[in-house]
One Martini backbone bead per residue (centre of mass of N, CA, C, O) as a GRO file, in nm:
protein
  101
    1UNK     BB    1   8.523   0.817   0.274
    2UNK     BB    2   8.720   0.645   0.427
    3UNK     BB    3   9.056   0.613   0.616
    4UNK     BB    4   9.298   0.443   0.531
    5UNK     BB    5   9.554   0.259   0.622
    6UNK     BB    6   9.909   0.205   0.443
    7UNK     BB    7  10.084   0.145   0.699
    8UNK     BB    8  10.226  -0.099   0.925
    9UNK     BB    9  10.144   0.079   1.184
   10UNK     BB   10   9.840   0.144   1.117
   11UNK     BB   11   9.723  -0.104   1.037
   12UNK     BB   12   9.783  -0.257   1.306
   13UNK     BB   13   9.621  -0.101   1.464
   14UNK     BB   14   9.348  -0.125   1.326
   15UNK     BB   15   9.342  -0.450   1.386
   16UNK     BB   16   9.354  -0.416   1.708
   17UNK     BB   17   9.067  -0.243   1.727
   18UNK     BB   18   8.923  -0.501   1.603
   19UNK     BB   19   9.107  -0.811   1.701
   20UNK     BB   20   9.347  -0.859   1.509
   21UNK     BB   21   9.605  -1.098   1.393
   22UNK     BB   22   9.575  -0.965   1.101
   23UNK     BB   23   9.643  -0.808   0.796
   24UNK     BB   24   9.489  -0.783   0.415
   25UNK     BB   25   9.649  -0.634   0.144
   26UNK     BB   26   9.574  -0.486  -0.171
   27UNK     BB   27   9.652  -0.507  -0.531
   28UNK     BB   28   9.501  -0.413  -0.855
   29UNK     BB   29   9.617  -0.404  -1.158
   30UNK     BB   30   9.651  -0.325  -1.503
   31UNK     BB   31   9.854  -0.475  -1.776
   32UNK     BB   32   9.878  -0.540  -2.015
   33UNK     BB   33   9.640  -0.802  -2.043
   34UNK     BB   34   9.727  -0.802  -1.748
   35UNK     BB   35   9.811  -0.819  -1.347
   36UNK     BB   36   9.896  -0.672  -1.095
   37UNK     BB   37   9.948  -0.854  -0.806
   38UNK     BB   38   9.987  -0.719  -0.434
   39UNK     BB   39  10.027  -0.838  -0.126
   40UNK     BB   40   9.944  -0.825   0.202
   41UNK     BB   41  10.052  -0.838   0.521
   42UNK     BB   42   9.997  -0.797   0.902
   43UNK     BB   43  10.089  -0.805   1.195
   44UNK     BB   44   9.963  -0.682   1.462
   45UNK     BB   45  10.155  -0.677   1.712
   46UNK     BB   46  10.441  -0.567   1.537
   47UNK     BB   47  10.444  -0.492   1.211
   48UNK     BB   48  10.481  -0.698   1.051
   49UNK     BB   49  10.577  -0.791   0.731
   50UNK     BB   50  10.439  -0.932   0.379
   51UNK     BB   51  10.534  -0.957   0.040
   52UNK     BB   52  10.349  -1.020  -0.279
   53UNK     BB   53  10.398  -1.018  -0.653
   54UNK     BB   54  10.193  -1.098  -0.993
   55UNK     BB   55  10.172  -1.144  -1.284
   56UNK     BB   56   9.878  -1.173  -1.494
   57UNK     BB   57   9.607  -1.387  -1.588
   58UNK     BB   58   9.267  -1.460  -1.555
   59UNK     BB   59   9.305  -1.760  -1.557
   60UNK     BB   60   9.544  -1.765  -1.292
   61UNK     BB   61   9.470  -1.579  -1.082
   62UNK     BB   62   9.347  -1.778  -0.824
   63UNK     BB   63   9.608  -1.936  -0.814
   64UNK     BB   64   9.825  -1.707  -0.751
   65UNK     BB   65   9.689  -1.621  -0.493
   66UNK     BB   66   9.721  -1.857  -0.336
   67UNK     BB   67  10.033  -1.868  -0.370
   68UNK     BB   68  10.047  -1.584  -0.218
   69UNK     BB   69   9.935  -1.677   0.043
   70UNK     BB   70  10.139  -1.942   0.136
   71UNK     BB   71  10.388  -1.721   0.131
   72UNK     BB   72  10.285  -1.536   0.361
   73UNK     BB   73  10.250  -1.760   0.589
   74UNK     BB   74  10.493  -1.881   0.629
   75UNK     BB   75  10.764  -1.922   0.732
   76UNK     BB   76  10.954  -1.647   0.724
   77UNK     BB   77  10.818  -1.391   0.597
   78UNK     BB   78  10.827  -1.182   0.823
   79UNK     BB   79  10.938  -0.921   0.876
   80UNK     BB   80  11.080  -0.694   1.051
   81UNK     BB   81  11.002  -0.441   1.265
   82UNK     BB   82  10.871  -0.147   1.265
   83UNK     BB   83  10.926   0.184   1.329
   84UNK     BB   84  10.831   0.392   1.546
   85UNK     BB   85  10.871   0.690   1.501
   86UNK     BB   86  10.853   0.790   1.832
   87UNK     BB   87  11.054   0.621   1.899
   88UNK     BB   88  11.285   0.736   1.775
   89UNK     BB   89  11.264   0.987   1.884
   90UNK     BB   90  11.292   0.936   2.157
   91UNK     BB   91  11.565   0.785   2.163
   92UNK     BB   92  11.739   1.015   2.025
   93UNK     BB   93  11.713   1.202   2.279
   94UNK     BB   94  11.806   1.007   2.482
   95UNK     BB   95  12.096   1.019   2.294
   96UNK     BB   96  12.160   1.334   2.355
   97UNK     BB   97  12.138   1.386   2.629
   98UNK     BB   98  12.360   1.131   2.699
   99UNK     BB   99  12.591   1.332   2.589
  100UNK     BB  100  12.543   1.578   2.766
  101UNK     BB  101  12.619   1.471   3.058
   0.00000   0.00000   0.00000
């Protein structure tokens, strides 16, 4: 089984290297008697995401899937760009040097 990438940098990149410019993944879980159904979105390029979650039964699945669809494609629903571990590491240390200086 490869590895697949779940944090929205990761996936981001993986978008990329396809020529995808959205990345969607999913999660369903079963839940007494009902699913608990997650979306995410991932916009390729800046690697900003928006999630959807709903308890649903059987019967309205695939109306809640389309209404989770429409929710996240949305305009303003990709939330801000996440920071990229190397860049804010690379930030910290050029804003310690330039303290000592």
């Amino acid at each position: 089984m490869a590895w697949a990438p779940r944090d929205a940098l990761g996936l981001a990149r993986a978008g990329q290297s396809m020529g995808a410019t959205h990345v969607l993944g999913g999660e369903v879980v079963p839940f007494a008697g009902q699913y608990n159904l997650t979306l995410t979105l991932y916009e390729v390029p800046s690697g900003r995401s928006a999630t959807q979650a709903r308890n649903v039964g059987d019967h309205v699945a695939g109306e809640a899937v389309a209404e989770m669809l429409d929710a996240l494609f949305a305009p303003g629903a990709l939330g801000p760009a996440p920071v990229d571990p190397d860049a804010a590491r690379r930030a910290e240390e050029e804003r310690r040097a330039a303290e000592e200086r």
